[in-house]
LOVEX-115617 format. One record per residue (C-alpha): chain; x, y, z; residue number from 1; residue in three letters. Coordinates in nm, 2 decimals. Each point is the difference from the previous one (the first is absolute). Example, Ala and Ser with C-alpha at 12.3 -4.5 7.8 and 13.67 -1.06 7.14 Angstrom:
<atom chain="A" u="1.23" v="-0.45" w="0.78" resi="1" resn="Ala"/>
<atom chain="A" u="0.14" v="0.34" w="-0.07" resi="2" resn="Ser"/>
//
This chain:
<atom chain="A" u="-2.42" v="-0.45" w="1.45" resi="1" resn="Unk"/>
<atom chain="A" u="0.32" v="-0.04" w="0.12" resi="2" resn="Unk"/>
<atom chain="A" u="0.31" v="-0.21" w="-0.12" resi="3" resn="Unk"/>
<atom chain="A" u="0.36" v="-0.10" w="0.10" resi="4" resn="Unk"/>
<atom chain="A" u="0.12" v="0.04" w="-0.39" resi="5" resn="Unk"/>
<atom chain="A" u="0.33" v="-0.09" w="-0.17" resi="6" resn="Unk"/>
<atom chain="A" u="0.25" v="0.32" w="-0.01" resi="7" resn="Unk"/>
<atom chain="A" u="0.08" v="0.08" w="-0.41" resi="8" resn="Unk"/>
<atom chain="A" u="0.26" v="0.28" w="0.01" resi="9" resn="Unk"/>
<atom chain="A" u="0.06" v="0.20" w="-0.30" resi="10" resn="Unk"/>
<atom chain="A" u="0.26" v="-0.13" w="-0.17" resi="11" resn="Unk"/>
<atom chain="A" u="0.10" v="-0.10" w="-0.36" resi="12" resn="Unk"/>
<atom chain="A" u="0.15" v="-0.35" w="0.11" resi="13" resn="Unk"/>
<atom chain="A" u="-0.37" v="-0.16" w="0.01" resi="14" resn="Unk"/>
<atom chain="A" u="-0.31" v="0.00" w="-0.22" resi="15" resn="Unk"/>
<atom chain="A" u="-0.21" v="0.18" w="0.23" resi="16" resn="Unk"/>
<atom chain="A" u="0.21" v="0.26" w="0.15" resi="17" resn="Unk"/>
<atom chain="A" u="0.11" v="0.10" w="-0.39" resi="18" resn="Unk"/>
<atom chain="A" u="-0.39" v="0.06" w="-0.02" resi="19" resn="Unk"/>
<atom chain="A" u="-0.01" v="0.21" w="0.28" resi="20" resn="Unk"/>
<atom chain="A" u="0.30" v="0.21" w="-0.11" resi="21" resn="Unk"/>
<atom chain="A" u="-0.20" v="0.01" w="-0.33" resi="22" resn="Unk"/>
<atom chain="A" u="-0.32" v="0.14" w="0.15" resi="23" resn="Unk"/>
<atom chain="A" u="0.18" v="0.29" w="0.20" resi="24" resn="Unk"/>
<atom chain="A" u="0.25" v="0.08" w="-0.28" resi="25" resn="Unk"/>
<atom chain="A" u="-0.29" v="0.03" w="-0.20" resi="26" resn="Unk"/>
<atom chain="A" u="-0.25" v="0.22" w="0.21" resi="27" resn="Unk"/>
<atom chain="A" u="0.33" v="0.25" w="0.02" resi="28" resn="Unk"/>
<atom chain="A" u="-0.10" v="0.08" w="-0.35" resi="29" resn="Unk"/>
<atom chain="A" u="0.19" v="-0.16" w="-0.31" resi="30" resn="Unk"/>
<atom chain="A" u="0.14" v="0.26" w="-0.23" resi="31" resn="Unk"/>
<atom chain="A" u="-0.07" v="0.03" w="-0.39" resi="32" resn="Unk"/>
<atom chain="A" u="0.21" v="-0.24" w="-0.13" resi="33" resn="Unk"/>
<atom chain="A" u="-0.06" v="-0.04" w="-0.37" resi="34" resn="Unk"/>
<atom chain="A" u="0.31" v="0.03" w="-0.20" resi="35" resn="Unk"/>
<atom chain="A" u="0.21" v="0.00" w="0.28" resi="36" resn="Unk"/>
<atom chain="A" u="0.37" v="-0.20" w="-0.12" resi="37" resn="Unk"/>
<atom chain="A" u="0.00" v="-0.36" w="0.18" resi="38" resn="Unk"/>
<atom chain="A" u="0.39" v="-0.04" w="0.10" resi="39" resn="Unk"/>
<atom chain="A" u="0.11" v="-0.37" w="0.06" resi="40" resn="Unk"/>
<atom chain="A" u="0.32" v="-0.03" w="0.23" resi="41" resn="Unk"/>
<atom chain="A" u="0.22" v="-0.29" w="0.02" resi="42" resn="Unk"/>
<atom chain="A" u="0.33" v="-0.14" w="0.12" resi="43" resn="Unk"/>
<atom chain="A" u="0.23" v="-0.18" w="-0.17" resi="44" resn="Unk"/>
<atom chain="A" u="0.25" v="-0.05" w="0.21" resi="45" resn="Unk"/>
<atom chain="A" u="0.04" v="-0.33" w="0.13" resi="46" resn="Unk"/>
<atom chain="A" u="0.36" v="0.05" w="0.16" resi="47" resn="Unk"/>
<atom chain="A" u="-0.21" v="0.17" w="0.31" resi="48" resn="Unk"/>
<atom chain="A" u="-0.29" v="-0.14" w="0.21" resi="49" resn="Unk"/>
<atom chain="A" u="-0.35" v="0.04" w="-0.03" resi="50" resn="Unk"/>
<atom chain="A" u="0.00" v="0.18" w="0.33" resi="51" resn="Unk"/>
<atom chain="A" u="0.29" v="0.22" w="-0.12" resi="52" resn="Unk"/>
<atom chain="A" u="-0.19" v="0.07" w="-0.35" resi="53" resn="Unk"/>
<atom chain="A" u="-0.29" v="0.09" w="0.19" resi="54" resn="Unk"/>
<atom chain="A" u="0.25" v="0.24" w="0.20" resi="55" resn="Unk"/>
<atom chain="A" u="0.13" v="0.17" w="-0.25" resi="56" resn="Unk"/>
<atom chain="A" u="-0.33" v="0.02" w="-0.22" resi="57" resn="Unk"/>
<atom chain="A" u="-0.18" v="0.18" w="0.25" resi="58" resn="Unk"/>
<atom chain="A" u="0.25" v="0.23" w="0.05" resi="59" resn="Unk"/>
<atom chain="A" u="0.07" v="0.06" w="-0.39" resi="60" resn="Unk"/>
<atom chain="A" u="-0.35" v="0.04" w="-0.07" resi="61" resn="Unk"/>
<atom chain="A" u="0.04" v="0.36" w="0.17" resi="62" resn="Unk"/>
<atom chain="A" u="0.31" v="0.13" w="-0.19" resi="63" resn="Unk"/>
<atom chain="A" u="-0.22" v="-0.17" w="-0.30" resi="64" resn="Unk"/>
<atom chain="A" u="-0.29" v="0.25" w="0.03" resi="65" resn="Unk"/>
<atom chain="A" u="0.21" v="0.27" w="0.12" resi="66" resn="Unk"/>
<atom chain="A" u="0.17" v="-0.05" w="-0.32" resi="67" resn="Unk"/>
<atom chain="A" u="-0.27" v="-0.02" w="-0.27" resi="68" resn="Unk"/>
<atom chain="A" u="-0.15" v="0.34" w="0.21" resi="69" resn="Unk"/>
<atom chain="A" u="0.26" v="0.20" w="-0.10" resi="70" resn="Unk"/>
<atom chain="A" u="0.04" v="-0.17" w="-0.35" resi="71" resn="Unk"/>
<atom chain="A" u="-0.39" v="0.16" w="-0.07" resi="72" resn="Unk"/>
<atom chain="A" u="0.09" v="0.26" w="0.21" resi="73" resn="Unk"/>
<atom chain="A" u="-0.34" v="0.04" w="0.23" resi="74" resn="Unk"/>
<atom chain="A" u="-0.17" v="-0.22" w="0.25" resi="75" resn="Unk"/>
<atom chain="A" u="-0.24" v="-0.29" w="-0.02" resi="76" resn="Unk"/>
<atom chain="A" u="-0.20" v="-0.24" w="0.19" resi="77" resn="Unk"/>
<atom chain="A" u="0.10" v="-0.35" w="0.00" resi="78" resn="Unk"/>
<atom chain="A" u="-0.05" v="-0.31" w="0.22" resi="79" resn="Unk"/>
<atom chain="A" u="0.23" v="-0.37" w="-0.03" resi="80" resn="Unk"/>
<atom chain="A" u="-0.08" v="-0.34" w="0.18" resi="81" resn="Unk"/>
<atom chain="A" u="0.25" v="-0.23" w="0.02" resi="82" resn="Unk"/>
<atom chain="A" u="-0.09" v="-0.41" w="-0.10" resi="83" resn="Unk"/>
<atom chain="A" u="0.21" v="-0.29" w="0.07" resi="84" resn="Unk"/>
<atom chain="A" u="-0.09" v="-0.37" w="-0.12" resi="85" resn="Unk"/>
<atom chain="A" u="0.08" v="-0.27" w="0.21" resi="86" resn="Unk"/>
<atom chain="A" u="-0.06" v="-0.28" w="-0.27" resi="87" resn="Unk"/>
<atom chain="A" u="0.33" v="0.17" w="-0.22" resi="88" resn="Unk"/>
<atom chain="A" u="0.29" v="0.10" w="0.15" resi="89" resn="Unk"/>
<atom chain="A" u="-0.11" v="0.23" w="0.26" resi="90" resn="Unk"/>
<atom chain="A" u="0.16" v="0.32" w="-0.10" resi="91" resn="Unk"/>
<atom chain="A" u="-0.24" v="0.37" w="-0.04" resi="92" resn="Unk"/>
<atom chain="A" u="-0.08" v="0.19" w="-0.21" resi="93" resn="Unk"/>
<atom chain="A" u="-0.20" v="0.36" w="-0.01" resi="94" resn="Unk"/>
<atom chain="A" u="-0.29" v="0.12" w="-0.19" resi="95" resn="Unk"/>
<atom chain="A" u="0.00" v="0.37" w="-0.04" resi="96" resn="Unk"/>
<atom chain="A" u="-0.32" v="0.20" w="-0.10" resi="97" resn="Unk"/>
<atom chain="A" u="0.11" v="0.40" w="-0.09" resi="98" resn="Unk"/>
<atom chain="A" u="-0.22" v="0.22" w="-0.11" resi="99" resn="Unk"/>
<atom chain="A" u="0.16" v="0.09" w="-0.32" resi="100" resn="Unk"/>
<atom chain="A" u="-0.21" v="0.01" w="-0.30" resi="101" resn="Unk"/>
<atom chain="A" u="0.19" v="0.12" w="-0.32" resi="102" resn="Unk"/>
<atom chain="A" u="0.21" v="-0.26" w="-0.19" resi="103" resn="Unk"/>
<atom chain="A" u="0.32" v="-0.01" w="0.20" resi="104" resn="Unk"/>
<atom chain="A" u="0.30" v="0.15" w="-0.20" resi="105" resn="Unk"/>
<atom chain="A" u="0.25" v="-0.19" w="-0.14" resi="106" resn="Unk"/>
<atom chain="A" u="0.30" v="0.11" w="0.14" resi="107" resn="Unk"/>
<atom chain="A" u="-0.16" v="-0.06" w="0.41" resi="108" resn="Unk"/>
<atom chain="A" u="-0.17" v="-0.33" w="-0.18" resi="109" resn="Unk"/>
<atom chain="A" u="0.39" v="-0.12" w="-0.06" resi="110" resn="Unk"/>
<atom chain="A" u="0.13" v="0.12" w="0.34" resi="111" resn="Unk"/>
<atom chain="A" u="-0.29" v="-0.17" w="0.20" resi="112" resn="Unk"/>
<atom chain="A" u="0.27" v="-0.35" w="0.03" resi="113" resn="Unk"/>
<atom chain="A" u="0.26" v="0.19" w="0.12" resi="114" resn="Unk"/>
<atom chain="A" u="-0.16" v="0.18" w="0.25" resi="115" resn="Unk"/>
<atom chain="A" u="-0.18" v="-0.32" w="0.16" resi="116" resn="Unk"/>
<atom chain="A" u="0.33" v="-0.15" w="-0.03" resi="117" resn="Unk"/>
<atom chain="A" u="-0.10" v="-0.35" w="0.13" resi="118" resn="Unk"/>
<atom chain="A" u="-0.19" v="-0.20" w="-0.30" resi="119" resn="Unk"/>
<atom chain="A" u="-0.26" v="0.10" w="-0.27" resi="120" resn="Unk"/>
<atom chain="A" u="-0.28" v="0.25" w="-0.01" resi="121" resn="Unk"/>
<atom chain="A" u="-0.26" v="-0.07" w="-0.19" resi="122" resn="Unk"/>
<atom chain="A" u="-0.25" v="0.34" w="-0.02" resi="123" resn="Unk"/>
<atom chain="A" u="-0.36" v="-0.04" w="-0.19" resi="124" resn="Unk"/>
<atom chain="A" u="-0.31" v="0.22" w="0.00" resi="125" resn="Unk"/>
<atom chain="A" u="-0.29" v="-0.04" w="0.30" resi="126" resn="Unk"/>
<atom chain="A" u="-0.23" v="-0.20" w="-0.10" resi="127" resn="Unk"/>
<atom chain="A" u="-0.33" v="-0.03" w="0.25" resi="128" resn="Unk"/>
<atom chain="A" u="0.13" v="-0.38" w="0.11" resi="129" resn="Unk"/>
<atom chain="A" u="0.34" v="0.12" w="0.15" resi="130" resn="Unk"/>
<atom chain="A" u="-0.16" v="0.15" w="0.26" resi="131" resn="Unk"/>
<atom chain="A" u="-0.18" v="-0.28" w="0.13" resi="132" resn="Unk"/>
<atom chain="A" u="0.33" v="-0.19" w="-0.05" resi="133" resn="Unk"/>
<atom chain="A" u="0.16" v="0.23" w="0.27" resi="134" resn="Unk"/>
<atom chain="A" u="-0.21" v="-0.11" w="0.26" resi="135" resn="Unk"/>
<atom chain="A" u="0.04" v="-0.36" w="-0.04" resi="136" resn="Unk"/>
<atom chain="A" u="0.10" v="-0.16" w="0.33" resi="137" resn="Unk"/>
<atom chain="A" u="0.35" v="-0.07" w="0.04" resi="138" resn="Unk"/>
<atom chain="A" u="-0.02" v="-0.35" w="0.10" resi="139" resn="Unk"/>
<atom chain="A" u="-0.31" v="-0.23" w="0.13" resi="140" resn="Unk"/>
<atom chain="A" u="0.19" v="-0.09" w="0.30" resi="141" resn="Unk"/>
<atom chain="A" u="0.35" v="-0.02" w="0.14" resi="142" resn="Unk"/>
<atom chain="A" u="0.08" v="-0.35" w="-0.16" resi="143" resn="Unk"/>
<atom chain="A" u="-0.11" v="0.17" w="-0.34" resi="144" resn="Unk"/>
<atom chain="A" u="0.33" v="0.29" w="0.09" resi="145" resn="Unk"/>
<atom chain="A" u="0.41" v="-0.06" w="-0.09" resi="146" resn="Unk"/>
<atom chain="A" u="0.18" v="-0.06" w="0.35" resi="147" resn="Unk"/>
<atom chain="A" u="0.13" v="0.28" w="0.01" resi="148" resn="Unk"/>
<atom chain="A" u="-0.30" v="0.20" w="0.03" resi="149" resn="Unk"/>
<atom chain="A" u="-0.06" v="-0.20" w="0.30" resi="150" resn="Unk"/>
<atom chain="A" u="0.28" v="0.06" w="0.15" resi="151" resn="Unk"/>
<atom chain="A" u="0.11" v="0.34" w="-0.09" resi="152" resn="Unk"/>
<atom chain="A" u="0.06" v="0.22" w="0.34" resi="153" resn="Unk"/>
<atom chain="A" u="-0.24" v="0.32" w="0.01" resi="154" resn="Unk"/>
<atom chain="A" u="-0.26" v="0.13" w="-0.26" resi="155" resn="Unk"/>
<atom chain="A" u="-0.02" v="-0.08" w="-0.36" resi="156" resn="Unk"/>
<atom chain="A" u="-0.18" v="0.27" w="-0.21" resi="157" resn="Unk"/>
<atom chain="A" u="-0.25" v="-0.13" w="-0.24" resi="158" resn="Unk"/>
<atom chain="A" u="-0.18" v="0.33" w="-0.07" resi="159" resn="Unk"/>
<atom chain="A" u="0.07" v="0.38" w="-0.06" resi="160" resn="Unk"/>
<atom chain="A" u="-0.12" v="0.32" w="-0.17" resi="161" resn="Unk"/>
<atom chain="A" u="0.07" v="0.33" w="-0.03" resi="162" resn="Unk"/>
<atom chain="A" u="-0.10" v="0.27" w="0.19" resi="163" resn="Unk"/>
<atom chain="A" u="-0.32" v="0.14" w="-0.13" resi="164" resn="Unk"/>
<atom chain="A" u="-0.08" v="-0.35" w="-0.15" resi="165" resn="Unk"/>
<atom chain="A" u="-0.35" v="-0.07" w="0.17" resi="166" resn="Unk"/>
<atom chain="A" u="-0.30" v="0.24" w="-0.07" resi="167" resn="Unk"/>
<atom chain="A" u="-0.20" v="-0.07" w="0.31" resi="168" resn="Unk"/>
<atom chain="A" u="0.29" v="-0.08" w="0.15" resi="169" resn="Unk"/>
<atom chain="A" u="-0.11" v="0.16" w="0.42" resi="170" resn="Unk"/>
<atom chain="A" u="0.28" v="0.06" w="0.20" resi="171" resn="Unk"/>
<atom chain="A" u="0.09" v="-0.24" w="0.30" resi="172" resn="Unk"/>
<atom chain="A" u="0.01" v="0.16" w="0.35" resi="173" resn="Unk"/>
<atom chain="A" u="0.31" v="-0.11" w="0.17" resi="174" resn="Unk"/>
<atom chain="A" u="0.02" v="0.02" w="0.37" resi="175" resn="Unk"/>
<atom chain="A" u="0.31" v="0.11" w="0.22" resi="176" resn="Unk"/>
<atom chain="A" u="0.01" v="-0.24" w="0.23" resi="177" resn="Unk"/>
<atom chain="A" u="0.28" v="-0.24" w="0.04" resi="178" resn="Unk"/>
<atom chain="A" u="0.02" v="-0.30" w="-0.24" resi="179" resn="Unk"/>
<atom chain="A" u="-0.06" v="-0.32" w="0.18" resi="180" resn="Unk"/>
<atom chain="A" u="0.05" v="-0.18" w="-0.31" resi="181" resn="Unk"/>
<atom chain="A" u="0.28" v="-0.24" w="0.01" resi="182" resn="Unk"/>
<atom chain="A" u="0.34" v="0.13" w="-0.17" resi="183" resn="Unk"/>
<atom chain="A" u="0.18" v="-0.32" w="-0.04" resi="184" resn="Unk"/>
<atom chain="A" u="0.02" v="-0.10" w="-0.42" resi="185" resn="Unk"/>
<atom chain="A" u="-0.22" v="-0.38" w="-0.02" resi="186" resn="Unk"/>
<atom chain="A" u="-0.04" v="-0.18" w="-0.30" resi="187" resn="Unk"/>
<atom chain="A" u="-0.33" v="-0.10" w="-0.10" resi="188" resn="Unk"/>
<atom chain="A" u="-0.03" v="-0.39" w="0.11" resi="189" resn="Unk"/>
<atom chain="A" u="0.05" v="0.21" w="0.33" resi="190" resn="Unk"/>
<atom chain="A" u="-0.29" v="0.27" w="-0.02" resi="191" resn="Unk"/>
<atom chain="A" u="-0.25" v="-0.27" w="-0.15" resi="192" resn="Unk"/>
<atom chain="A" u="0.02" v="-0.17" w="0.31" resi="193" resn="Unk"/>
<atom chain="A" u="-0.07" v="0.28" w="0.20" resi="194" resn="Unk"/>
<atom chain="A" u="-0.27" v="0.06" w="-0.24" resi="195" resn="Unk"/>
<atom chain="A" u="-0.15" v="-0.37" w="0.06" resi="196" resn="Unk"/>
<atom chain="A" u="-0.03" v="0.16" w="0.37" resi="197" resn="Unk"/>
<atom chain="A" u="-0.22" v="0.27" w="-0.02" resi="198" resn="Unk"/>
<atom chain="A" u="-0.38" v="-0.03" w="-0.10" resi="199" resn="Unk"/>
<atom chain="A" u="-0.28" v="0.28" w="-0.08" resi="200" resn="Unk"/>
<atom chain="A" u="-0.31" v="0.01" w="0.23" resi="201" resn="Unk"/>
<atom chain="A" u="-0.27" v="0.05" w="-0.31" resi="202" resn="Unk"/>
<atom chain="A" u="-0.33" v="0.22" w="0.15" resi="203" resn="Unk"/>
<atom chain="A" u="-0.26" v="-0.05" w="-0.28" resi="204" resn="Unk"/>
<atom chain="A" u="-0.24" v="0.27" w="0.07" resi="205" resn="Unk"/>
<atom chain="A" u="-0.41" v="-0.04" w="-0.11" resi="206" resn="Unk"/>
<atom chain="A" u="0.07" v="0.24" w="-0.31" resi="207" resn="Unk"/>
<atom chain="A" u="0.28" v="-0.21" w="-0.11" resi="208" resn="Unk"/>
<atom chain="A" u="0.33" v="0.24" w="0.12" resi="209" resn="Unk"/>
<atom chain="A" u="0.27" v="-0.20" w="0.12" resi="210" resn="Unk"/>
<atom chain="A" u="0.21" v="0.08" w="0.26" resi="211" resn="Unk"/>
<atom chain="A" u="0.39" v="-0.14" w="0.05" resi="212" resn="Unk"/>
<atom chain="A" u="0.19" v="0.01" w="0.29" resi="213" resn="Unk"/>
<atom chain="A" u="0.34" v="-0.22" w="-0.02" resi="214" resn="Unk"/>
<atom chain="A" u="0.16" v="-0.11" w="0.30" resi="215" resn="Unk"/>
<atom chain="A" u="0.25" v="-0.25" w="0.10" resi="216" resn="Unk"/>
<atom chain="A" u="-0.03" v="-0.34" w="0.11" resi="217" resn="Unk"/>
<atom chain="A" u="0.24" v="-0.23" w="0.20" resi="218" resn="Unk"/>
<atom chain="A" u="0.00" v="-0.32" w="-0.23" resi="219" resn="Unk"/>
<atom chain="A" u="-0.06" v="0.02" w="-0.40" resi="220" resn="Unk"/>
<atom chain="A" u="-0.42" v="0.05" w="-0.08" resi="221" resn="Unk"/>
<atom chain="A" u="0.04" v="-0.29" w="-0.24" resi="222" resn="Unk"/>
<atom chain="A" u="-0.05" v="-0.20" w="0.37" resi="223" resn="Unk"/>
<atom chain="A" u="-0.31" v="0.19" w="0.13" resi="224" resn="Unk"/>
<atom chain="A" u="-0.13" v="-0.08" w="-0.34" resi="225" resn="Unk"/>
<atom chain="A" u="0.09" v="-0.34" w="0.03" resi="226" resn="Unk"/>
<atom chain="A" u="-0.14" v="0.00" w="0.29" resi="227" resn="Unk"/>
<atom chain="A" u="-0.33" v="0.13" w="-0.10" resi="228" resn="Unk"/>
<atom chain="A" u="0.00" v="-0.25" w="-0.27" resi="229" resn="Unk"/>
<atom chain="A" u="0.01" v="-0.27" w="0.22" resi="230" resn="Unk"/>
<atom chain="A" u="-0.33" v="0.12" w="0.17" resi="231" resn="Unk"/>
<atom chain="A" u="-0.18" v="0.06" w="-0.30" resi="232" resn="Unk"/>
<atom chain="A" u="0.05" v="-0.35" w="-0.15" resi="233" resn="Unk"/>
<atom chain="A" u="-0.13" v="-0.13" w="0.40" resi="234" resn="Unk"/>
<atom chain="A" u="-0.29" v="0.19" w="-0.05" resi="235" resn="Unk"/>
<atom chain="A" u="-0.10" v="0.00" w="-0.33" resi="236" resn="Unk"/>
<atom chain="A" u="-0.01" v="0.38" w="-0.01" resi="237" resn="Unk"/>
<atom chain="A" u="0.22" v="0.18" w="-0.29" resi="238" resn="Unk"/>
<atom chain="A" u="0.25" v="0.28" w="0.12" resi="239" resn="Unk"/>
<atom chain="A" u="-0.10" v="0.32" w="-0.10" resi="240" resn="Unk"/>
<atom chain="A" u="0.23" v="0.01" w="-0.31" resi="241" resn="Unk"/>
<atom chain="A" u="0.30" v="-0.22" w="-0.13" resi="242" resn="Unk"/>
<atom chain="A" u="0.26" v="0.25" w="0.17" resi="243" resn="Unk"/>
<atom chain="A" u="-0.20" v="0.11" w="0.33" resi="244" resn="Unk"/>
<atom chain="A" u="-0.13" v="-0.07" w="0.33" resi="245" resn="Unk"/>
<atom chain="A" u="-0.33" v="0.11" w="0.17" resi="246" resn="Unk"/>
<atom chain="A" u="0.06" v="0.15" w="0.35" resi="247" resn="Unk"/>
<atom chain="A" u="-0.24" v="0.13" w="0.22" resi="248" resn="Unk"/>
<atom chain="A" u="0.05" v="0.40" w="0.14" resi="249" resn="Unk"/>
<atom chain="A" u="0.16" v="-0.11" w="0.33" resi="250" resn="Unk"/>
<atom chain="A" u="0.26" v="-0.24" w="-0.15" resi="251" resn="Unk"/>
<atom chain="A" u="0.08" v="0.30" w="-0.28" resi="252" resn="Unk"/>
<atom chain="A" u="0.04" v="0.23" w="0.32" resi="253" resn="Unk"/>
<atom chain="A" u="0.18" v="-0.28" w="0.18" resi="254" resn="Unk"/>
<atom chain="A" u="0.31" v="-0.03" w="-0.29" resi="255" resn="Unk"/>
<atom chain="A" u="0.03" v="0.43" w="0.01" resi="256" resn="Unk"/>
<atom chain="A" u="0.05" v="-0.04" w="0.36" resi="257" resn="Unk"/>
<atom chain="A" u="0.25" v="-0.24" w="-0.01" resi="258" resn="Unk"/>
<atom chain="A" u="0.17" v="0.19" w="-0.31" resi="259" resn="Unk"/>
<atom chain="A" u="0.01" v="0.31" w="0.18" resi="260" resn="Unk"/>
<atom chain="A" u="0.14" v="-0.19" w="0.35" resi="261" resn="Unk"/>
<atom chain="A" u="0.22" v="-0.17" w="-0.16" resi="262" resn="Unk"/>
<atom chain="A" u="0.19" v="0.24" w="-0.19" resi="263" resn="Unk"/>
<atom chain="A" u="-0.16" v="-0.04" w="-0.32" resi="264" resn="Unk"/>
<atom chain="A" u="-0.05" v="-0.40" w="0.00" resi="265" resn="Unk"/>
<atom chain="A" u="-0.33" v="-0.18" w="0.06" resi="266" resn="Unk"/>
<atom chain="A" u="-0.08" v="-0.34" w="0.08" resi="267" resn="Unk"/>
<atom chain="A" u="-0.32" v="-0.17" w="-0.11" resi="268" resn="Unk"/>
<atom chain="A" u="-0.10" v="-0.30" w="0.25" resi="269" resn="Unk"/>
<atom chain="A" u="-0.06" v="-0.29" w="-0.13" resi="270" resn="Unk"/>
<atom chain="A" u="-0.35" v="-0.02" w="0.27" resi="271" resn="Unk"/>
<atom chain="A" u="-0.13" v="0.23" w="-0.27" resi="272" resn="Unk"/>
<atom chain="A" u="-0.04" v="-0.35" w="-0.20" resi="273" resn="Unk"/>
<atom chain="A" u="-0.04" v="-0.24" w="0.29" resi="274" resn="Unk"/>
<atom chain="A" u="-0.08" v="-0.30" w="-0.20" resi="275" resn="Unk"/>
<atom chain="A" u="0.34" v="0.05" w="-0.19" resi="276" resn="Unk"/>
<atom chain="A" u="0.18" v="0.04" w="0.32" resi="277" resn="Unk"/>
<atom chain="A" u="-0.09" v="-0.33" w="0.15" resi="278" resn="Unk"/>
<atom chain="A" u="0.05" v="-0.20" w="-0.32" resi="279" resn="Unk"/>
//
């Protein structure tokens, strides 16, 4: 069977594309984590923006571990995921995972404030919940994010580890070719759009293996499904699934030409629902 699906990118600014960063992080291979310290990072500052907190956290979170390395005097695994909460006041904070697993001295306990140097940190033993708690999606949607997530020019970073973090962790081949990614810093409203343009072709094989291929469309899928819709109320015949639509072999074939004539953009015709197109 073949279907014309919705495209879910990976992402944590929706509920199913934290999933899917879930399920990858965790076929890397999670680490040991039991009594690792649990550091919460906050701001305080409310003289600066959110977007300049989230600035100048990032960037202090590195002088932070770099910091606390050479107060222990040996190297350690760690990994930090940023949260921001649209229903308070919009500013981050961090949550820091390090494997340390001795009670943290007192006099690198007392300097922990003054090296973060931007709010509290609260520190706390692992317990098996925090880890789950990591991985909780960022937001359910861009109306559940502060504005200035939305609008902040280039990449936010949600995620990172150490190196050496992931135990089955393969590495990615990268490819010499020119980029033909674009270069020009977008804000997210922006890159959710062009999201809402591309769809997956879905090939469910007889054994059950499912095989993606995303391409990109010329008007947002929401309308093909729309579209699709339409027909299925006419005919009494229920799409495939809430988020697909059922395309013959041809048609499929039909939207790769186009994508690949048209520079990467295909357009579905609406004769491949001919009652909707003469209502």
């Amino acid at each position: 069977m073949i279907t014309l699906e919705a495209y879910r990118p990976e992402t944590w600014f929706s509920q199913d594309g934290a999933r899917i960063k879930k399920r990858r992080l965790q076929l890397s291979g999670i680490p040991t984590l039991k009594n690792w310290r649990f550091f919460t990072l906050t701001i305080a500052l409310r003289n600066i923006t959110p977007t300049e907190a989230y600035e100048r956290g990032s960037d202090r979170m590195r002088r932070f571990l770099a910091r606390f390395r050479k107060a222990i005097g040996r190297e350690f695994l760690w990994c930090w995921k940023l949260e921001v909460h649209a229903d308070e006041d919009g500013y981050p904070h961090w949550h820091l995972l390090i494997d340390y697993q001795k009670k943290i001295p007192l006099e690198i306990f007392e300097r922990l404030t003054k090296w973060w140097g931007l709010g509290r940190v609260d520190v706390r033993r692992v317990r098996g919940a925090d880890w789950e708690y990591l991985f909780k999606y960022v937001s359910k949607g861009l109306d559940d994010l502060p504005e200035w997530v939305t609008h902040y020019k280039g990449r936010i970073r949600i995620f990172q580890t150490s190196k050496g973090f992931w135990t089955r962790k393969k590495p990615r081949k990268t490819s010499k070719a020119e980029a033909r990614t674009c270069m020009t810093r977008v804000d997210l409203i922006t890159r959710e759009s062009w999201n809402a343009r591309k769809a997956a072709i879905v090939t469910t094989q007889a054994d059950g293996v499912r095989r993606v291929r995303v391409i990109k469309l010329q008007f947002p899928f929401l309308r093909a499904l729309l579209l699709a819709a339409h027909e299925a109320i006419r005919t009494g015949v229920p799409l495939v699934a809430p988020s697909a639509v059922h395309l013959n072999e041809i048609q499929i074939l039909d939207l790769i030409n186009e994508h690949r004539k048209y520079e990467g953009l295909a357009l579905i015709p609406r004769s491949y629902f001919p009652h909707a197109a003469a209502a």
